[in-house]
C-alpha positions as CSV (number, residue, x, y, z in Angstrom):
1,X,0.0,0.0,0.0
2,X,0.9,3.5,-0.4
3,X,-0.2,6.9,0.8
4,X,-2.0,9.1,-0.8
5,X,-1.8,12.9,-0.2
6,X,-3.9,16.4,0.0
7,X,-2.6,19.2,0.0
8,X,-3.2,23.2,-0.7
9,X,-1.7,24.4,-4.7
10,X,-2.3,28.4,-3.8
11,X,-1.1,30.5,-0.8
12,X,-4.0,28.3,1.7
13,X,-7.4,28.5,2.3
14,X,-8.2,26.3,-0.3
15,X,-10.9,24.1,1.1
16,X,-8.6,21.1,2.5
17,X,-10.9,20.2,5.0
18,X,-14.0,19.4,2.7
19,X,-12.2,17.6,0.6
20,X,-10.8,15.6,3.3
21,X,-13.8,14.9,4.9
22,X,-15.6,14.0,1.6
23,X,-12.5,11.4,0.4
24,X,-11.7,9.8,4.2
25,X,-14.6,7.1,3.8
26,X,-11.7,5.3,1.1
27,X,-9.4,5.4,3.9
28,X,-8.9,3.7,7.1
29,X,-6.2,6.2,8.4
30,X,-6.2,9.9,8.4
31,X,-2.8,12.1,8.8
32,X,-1.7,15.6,9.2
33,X,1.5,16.2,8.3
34,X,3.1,19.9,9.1
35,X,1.9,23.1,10.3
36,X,-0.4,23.9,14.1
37,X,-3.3,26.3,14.9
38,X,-2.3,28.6,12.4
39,X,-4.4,26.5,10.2
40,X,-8.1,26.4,9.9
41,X,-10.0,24.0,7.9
42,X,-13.9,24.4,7.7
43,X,-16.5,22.0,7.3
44,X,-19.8,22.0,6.7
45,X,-22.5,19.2,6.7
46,X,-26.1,18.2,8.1
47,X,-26.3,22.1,8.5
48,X,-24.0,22.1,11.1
49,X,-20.6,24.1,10.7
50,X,-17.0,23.0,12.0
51,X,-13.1,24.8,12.0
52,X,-10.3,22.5,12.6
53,X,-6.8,24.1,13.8
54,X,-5.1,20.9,14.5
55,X,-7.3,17.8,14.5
56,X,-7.2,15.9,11.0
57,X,-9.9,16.2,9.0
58,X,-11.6,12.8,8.7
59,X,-12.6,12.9,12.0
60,X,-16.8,13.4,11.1
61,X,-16.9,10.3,9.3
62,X,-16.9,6.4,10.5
63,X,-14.6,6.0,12.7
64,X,-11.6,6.0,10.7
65,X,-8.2,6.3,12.7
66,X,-6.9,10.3,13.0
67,X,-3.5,10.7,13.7
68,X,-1.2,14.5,14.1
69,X,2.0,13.7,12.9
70,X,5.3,14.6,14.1
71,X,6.0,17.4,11.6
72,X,2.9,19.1,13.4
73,X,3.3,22.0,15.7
74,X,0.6,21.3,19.1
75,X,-0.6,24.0,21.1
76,X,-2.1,22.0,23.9
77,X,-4.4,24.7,24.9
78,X,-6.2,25.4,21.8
79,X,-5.9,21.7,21.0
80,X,-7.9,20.6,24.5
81,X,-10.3,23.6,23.5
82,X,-10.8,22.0,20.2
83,X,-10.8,18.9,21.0
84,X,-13.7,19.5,24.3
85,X,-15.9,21.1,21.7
86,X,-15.9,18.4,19.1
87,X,-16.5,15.9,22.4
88,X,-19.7,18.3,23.4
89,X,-20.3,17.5,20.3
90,X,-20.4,14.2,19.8
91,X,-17.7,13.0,18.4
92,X,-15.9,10.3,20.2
93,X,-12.7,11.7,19.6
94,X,-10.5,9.7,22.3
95,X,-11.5,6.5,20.7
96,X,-9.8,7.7,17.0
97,X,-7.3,10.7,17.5
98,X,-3.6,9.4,18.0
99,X,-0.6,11.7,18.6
100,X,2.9,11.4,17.8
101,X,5.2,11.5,20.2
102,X,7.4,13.7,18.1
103,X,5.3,16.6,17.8
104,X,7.1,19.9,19.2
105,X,4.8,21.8,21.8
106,X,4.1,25.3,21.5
107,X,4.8,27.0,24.6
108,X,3.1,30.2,26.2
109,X,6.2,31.9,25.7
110,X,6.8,31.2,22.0
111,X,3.4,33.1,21.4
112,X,4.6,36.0,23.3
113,X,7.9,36.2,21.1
114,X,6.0,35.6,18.6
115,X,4.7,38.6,18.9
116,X,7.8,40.3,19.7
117,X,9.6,39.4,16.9
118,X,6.7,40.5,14.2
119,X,6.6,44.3,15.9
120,X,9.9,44.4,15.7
121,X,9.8,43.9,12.1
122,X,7.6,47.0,11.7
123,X,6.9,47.7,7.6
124,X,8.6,44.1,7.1
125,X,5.6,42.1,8.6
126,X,4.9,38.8,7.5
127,X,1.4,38.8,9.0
128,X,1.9,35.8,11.5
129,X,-1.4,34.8,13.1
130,X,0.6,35.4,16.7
131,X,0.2,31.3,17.6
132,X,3.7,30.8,18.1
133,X,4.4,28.7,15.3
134,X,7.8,30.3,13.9
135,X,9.5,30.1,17.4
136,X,8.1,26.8,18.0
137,X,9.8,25.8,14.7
138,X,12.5,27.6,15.6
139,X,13.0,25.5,18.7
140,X,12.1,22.9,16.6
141,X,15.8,23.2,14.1
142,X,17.7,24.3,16.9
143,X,17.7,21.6,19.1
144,X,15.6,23.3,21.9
145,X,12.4,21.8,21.7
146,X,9.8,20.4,23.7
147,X,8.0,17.7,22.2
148,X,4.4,15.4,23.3
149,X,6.9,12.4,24.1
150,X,8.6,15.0,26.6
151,X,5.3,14.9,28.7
152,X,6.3,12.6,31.9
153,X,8.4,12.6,35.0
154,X,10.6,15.4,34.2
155,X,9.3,17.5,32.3
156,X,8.8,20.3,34.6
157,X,12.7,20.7,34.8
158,X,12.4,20.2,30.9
159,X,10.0,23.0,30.6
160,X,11.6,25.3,32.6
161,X,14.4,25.2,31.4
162,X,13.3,26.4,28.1
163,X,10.9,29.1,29.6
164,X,14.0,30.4,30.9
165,X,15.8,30.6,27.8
166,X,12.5,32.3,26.6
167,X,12.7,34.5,29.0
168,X,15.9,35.9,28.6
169,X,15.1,36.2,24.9
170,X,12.0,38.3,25.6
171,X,14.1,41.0,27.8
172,X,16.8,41.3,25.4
173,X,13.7,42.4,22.6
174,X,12.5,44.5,25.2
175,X,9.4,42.5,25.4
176,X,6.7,42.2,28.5
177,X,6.0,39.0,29.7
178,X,4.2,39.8,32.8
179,X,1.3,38.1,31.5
180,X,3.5,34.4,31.6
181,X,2.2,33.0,34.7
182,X,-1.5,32.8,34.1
183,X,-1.1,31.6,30.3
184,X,1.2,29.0,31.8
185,X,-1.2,28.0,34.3
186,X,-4.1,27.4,31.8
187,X,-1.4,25.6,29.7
188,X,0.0,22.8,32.3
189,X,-3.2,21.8,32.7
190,X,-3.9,21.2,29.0
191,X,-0.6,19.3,29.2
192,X,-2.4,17.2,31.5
193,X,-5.5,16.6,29.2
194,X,-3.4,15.3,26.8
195,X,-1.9,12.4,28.5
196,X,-5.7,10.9,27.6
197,X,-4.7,10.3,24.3
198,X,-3.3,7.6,22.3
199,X,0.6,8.9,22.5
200,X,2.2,7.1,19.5
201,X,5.4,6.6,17.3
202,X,3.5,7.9,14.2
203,X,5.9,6.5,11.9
204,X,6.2,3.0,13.0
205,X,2.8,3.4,13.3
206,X,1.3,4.2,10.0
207,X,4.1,1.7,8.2
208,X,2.9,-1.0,9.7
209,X,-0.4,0.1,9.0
210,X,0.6,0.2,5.1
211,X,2.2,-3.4,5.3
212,X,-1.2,-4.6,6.8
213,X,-2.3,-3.0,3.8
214,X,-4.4,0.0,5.4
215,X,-5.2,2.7,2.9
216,X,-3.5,6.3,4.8
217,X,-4.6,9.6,3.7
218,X,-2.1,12.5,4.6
219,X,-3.9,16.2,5.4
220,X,-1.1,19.2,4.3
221,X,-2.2,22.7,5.9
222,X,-1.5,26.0,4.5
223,X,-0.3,25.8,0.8
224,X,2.1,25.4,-1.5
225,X,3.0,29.2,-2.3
226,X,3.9,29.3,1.6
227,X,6.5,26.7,1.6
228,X,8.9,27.5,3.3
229,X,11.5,26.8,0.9
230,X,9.5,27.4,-2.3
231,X,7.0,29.8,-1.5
232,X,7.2,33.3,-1.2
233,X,9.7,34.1,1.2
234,X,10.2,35.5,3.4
235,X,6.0,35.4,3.6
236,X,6.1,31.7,4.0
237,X,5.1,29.4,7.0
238,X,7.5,27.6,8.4
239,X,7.1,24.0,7.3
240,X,7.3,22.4,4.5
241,X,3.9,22.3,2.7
242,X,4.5,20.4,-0.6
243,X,4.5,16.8,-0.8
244,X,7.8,16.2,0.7
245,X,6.5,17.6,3.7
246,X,4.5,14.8,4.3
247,X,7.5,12.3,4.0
248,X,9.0,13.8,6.3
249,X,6.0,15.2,8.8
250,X,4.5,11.5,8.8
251,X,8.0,9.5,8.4
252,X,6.9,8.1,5.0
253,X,9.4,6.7,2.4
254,X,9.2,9.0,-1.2
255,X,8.6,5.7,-3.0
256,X,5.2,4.6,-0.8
257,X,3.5,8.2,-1.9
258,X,0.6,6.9,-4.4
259,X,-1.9,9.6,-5.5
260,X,-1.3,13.3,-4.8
261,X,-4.1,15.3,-4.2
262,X,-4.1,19.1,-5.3
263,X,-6.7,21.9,-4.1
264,X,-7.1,24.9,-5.8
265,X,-9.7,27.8,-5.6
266,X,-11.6,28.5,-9.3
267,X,-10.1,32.0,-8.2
268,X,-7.2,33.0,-5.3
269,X,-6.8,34.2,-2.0
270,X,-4.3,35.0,0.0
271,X,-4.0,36.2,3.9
272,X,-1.9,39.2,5.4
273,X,1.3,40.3,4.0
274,X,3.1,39.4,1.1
275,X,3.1,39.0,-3.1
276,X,0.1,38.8,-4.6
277,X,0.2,39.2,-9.3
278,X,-3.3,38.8,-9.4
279,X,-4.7,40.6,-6.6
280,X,-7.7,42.4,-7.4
281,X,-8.1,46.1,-5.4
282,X,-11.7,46.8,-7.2
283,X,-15.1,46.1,-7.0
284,X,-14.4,42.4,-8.8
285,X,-12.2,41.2,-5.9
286,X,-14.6,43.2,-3.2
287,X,-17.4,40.8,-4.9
288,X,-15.4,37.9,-4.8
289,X,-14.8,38.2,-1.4
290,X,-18.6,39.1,-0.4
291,X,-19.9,35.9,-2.0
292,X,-17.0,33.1,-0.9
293,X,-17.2,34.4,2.4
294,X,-13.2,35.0,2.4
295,X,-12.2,35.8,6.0
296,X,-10.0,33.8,7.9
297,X,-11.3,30.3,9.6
298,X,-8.3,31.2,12.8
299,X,-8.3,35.0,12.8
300,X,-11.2,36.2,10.7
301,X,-9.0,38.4,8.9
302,X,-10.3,39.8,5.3
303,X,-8.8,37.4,2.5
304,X,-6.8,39.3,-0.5
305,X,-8.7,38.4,-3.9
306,X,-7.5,37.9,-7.5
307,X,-7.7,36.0,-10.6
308,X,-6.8,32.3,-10.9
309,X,-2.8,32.5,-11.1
310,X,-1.8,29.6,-13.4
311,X,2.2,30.3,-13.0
312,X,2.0,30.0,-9.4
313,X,-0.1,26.5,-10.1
314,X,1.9,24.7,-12.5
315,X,4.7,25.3,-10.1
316,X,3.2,24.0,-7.4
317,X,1.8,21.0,-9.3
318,X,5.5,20.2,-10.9
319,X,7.0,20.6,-6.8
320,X,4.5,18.3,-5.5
321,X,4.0,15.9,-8.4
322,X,0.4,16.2,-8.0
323,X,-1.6,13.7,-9.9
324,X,-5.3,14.9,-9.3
325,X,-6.8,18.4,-9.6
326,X,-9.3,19.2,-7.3
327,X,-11.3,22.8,-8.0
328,X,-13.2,24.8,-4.9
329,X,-15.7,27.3,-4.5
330,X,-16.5,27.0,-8.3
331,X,-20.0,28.4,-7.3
332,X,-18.3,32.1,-6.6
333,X,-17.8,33.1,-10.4
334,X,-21.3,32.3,-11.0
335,X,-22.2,35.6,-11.4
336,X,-19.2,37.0,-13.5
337,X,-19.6,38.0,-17.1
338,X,-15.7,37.8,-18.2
339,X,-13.5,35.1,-16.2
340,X,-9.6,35.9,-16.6
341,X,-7.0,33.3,-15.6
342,X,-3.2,34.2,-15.5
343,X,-1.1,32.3,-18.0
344,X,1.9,34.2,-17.8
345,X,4.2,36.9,-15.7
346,X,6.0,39.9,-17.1
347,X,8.9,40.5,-15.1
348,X,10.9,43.2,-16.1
349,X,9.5,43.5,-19.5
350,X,10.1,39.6,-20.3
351,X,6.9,37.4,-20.6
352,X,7.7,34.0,-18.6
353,X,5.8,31.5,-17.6
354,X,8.0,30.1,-15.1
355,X,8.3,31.2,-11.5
356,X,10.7,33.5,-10.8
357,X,13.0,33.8,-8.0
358,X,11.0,36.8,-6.5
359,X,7.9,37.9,-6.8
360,X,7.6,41.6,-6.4
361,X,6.1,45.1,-8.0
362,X,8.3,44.2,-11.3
363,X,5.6,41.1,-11.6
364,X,2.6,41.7,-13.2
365,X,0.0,39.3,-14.7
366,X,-0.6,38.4,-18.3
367,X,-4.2,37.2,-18.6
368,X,-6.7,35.2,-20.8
369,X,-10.3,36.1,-21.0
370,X,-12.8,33.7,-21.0
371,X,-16.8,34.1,-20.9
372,X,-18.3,33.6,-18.0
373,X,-21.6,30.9,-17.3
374,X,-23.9,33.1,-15.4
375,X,-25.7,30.3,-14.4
376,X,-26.3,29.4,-10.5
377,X,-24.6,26.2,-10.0
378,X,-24.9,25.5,-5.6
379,X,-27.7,23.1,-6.4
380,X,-26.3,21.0,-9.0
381,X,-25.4,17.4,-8.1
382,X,-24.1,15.9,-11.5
383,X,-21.0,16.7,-14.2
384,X,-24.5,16.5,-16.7
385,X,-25.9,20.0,-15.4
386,X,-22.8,21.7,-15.1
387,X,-23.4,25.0,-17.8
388,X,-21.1,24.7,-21.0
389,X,-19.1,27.7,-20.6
390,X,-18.1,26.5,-16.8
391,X,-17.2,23.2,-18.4
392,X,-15.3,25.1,-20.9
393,X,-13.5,27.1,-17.8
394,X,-12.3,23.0,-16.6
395,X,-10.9,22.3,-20.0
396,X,-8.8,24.9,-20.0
397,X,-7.8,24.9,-16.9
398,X,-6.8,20.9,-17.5
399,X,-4.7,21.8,-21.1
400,X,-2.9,24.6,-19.1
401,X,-2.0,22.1,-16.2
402,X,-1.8,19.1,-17.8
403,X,-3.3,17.4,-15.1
404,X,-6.8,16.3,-14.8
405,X,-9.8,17.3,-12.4
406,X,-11.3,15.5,-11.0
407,X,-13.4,16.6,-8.5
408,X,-15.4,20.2,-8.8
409,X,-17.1,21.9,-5.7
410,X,-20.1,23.9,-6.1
411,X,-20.6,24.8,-2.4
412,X,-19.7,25.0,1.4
413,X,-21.4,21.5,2.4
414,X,-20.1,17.7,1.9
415,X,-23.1,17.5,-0.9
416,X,-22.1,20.0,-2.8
417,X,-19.6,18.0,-4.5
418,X,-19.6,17.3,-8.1
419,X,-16.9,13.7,-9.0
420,X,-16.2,14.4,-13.0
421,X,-15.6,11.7,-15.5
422,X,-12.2,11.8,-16.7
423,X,-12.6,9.3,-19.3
């Protein structure tokens, strides 16, 4: 058996957790393989409305096992908080959620220099969602961390000793961190909560699974443009969020990666600072935002909106080796007369259509036009109804990518899911 793998093609917010949801009844194992909190996937179903921040996906469905990987970042607060919710809920999460023992804890402190560290950067600001995810990462690569494993007799001494490194870190930025104490309280005690959980070596884990011949899905957060090697840095997060990242997040060999899953938005959006070619600052990109409802699942910050940006994709699809296109919130250019998609860059006065090394003000986009469909398209439940012009939009989309879709969402809830034939 081999994995298969999900991830986001655009700078996040793609719709990751539908599509999980929707694909995790063909799997018996779900992972998530990088990023924390800073993530937020949404699901809707049975008129009922979900975020995620660091529980897998698959997790509403029939009791498939859920595991967060070591390349994941675990704020045991916000994870208990999530986690108490789903079990008010209903969901018998204890019974399906496993942990690695190699995910690195995010500390009270690293939020607070977290924050430090973005003020200092005044005009320069990434646009962190202040979870502590970059110093936790930080910690992570140089050899400081704390991880779920940690969690036993001594790792009060552990944890000290690394608040105290924090600390000092904090007074040298000239940082306050008077406010420690009670968010450290609050946090012990989530430490606690977790020790109710299946702590486990993910990777021996999900390769034996795999020999037994379990089928494993693996859930990427963020998206590919925010790589932090091959996004657009230094706007990036801090993991890896292309495929590789889940070899290394879930401790999966390259060659047992099967299908690769890629998400895109029919349009794009991105969240806080950084490059943007085909960002819209008119009424067009006001209107996409009003009718996808593009504000932040975490921080319910206004989403930046533009034009489908076909450089950006084909370079994520080529990283990743993606295999499968899948295309969200279709159902938002419903109403749109003229639908442009970005083929091309000109940098400097050069038409490319590769990705350049930076993408800044010397970038702009070089679009196609295409006619809109003007046809509502929520309620549709078969490839059959889909208008000709949006089918058109597909084709395209497929000759310019040169991978097919596959899958086509019309709308918010699990339903609203359209499976195309390929053939």
């Amino acid at each position: 058996m081999k994995v298969d793998v999900l991830l986001g093609l655009q700078w996040g917010d793609e719709g990751k957790g539908k599509v999980v949801d929707v694909l995790t009844p063909r799997y018996n194992i779900v992972a998530r393989f990088q990023g924390g909190p800073n993530a937020g996937h949404t699901l809707e179903f049975e008129g009922k409305h979900y975020v995620l921040r660091s529980i897998p996906s698959g997790i509403f469905q029939s009791g498939q096992v859920n595991i967060i990987g070591n390349g994941v970042v675990l704020d045991p607060v916000l994870f208990m908080q999530e986690a108490q919710d789903l079990e008010r809920s209903g969901v018998g999460l204890k019974s399906i959620l496993k942990i690695s023992r190699k995910a690195h804890l995010i500390l009270p402190s690293h939020r607070l220099l977290d924050a430090a560290w973005e003020s200092l950067k005044g005009d320069s600001r990434i646009g962190t969602t202040g979870k502590g995810i970059g110093p936790t990462y930080t910690d992570k690569v140089g050899r400081n961390g704390l991880r779920v494993g940690d969690i036993g007799d001594d790792f009060t001494a552990r944890y000290n000793t690394l608040k105290k490194r924090h600390i000092a870190l904090l007074d040298a930025l000239g940082a306050s961190h008077d406010q420690l104490d009670v968010l450290e309280a609050d946090w012990l005690r989530a430490v606690d909560y977790i020790k109710q959980f299946d702590l486990i070596d993910s990777e021996i884990y999900i390769n034996k699974a795999l020999a037994a011949g379990k089928s494993v899905l693996c859930e990427g957060a963020q998206g590919s443009m925010l790589d932090v090697d091959f996004g657009s840095y230094p706007f990036v997060t801090s993991s890896s969020t292309v495929c590789a990242g889940a070899c290394t997040g879930l401790g999966v060999a390259p060659r047992k990666i099967g299908e690769v899953f890629g998400i895109f938005k029919a349009y794009c959006t991105r969240v806080g600072a950084g490059p943007f070619p085909t960002e819209l600052h008119d009424e067009v990109g006001a209107e996409m935002r009003r009718i996808g409802h593009e504000y932040g699942a975490v921080t319910g910050r206004e989403r930046r909106c533009g034009w489908i940006d076909l450089v950006a994709l084909r370079y994520a699809i080529m990283l990743s080796g993606v295999t499968q296109l899948i295309m969200m919130k279709s159902d938002v250019l419903d109403g749109f007369d003229t639908i442009k998609a970005c083929d091309a860059y000109n940098v400097n006065g050069t038409v490319t259509r590769d990705m350049p090394y930076r993408l800044d003000d010397n970038v702009t986009p070089v679009y196609d036009e295409l006619p809109g469909w003007r046809t509502p398209m929520s309620g549709m439940t078969s490839e059959s109804e889909l208008p000709q012009q949006f089918s058109d939009y597909v084709r395209y989309l497929e000759q310019k990518l040169g991978v097919p879709i596959t899958i086509v969402s019309v709308g918010p809830d699990r339903a609203q899911t359209i499976i195309r034939n390929n053939k």
